[in-house]
N, C-alpha and C positions, 0 to 999 in steps of 0.2 A: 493717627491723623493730627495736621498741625492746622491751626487756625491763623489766618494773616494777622501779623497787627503793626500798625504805619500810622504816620503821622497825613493830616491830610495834603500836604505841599509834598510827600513822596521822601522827605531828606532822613527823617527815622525811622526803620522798618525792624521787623522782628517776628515773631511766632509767639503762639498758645499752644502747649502741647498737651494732650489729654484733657481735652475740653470736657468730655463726659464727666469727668469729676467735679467740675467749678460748680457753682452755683447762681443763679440769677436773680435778683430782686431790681426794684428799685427803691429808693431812697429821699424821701421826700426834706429832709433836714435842711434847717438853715443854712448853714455851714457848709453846703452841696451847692445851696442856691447861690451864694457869696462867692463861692470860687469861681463858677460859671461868668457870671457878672465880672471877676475881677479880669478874666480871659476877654472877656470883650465876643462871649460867644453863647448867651446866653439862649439864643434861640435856636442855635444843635445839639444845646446838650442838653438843655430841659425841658419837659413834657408840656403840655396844655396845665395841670397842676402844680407845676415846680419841681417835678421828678427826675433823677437822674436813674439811666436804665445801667444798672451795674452788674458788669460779673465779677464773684468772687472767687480766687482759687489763688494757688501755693504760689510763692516767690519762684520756687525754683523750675516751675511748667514754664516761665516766660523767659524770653530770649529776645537780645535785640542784638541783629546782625549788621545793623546800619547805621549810621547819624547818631552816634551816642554823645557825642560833642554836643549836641542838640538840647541832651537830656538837662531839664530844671527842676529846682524845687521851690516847693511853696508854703508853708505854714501858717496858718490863719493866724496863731497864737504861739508863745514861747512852748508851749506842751501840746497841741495839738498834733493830729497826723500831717503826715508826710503826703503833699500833692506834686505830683510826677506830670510834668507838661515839657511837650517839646515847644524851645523857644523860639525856633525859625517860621511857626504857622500859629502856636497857642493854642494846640491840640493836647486836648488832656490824656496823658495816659493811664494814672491808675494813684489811688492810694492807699500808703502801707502806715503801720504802725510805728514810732519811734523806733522799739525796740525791736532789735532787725532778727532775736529768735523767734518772734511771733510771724510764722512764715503766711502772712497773709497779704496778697494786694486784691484793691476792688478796681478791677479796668472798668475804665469808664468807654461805653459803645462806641464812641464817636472814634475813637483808634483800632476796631474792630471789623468795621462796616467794611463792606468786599463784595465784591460783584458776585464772586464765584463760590461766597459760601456766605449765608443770614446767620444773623443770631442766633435765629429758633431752631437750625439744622444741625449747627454745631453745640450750642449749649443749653439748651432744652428752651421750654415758654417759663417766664415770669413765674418764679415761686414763691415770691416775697415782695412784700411791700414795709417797709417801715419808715420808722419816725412822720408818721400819717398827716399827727397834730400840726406840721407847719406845712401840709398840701395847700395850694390853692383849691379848695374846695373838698371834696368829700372821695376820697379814691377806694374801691371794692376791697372788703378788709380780707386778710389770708389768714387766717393765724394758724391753720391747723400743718399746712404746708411750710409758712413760716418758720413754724417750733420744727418740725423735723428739718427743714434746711438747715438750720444755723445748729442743731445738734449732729448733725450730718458733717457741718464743716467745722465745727469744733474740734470733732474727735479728730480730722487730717489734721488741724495744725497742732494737736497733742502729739500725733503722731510722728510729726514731720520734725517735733522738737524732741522725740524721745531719740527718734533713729539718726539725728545730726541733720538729716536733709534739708533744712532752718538754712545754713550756710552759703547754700545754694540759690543767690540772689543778684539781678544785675543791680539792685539798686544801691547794696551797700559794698562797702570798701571790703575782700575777701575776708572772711572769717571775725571782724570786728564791725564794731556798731557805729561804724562811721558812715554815714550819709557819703556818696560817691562826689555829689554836688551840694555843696555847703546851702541850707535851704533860705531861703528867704522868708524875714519875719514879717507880717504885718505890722506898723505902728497900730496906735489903740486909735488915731485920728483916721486912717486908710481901712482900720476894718470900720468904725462910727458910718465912713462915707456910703462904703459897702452895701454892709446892714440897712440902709436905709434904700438902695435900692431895691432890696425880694419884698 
C-alpha cells in the first residue's frame, strides 16, 4: 500500500510507501513552532498546544512523481535540519537530517491528509510525543511507547545505512550529500522575529 502525499494547491504530489513501518509522534519544539509561523500556516499545522503531528520513516519509502520544481528548503540555523516545503502553496513536506546517510524524514501531516485514506488507517495512532517542555500547556506524556518507537526507528535507519538503502533519497543529489535545492538560511534577525512569535 502507498499512502498520498501532495502538496495542498495539488502542483507537488508523491507517495509513502510502507506506511506500516513509519512511526508517529508529535513534536512539540520550538523550532517546529517557528517553521510553521515562518510558512505563514501556523494554524494547519500546529495543534491547540504547539504540536506538529509528524510521521517518521526512510528517505527512500517517499517518492515524488510531481511538482518537484516546487520542492524548497529551509534551515532555521547554518546546522540545523533540513525543512522540505513546496513553494507554490508553503505546504510543509517533511524534515531530514543534514547528513543525507541518516536516511530519515519526519513528513509533516499537512502533506499527507487525503480523503480516501487518514492518518490513523495508514500509519497507526500517535506513539510519541516529544520535546513536551515547549507545549503550550501540559500534553499526556508517552514514554513507554516513546522509548520503543524511537528504538524501533533507530534500528531501520542503522539498517538502512548498513545495506546502502540511505542513497535512496528524493531529497538529495544521487548518492552525494548535496541538498537537491540549495536550502535557505535564516538570518539571526529573521529567526529573533520568529522566535518571538511561538
Amino acid at each position: 500500500m502507498n499512502h498520498p502525499l501532495r502538496c495542498r494547491c495539488g502542483t507537488l504530489k508523491g507517495s509513502v510507501s510502507h506506511p506500516e513501518r513509519a512511526n508517529r509522534g508529535v513534536c512539540y519544539c520550538k523550532d517546529c513552532q517557528v517553521y510553521a509561523h515562518f510558512l505563514g500556516k501556523s494554524k494547519d499545522i500546529l495543534d491547540e498546544l504547539g504540536g506538529t503531528d509528524v510521521v517518521a520513516t526512510l528517505s527512500q519509502y517517499v517518492t515524488i512523481t510531481q511538482g518537484l520544481q516546487a520542492l524548497a528548503c529551509l534551515s532555521l540555523t547554518a546546522n540545523g535540519l533540513l525543512r522540505w516545503y513546496a513553494s507554490c502553496c508553503n505546504t510543509p513536506i517533511g524534515n531530514t537530517q543534514r547528513n543525507f546517510k541518516v536516511s530519515f524524514v519526519g513528513l509533516v501531516h499537512t502533506c499527507l491528509e487525503d480523503p480516501a485514506y487518514t492518518l490513523d488507517s495508514s500509519f497507526g495512532p500517535v506513539r510519541m510525543r516529544v520535546n513536551t517542555r515547549s507545549a503550550r500547556g501540559r500534553p499526556q506524556p508517552m514514554p513507554l511507547s516513546t522509548f520503543a518507537s524511537v528504538l524501533r526507528f533507530l534500528t531501520s535507519v542503522v539498517c538502512a545505512r548498513l545495506d546502502g538503502s540511505y542513497k535512496r533519497t528524493p531529497f538529495f543529489e544521487p548518492g552525494r550529500a548535496i541538498p537537491i535545492v540549495p536550502p535557505k538560511i535564516l538570518s539571526a534577525g529573521e529567526l529573533d522575529r520568529l522566535m518571538k512569535t511561538v
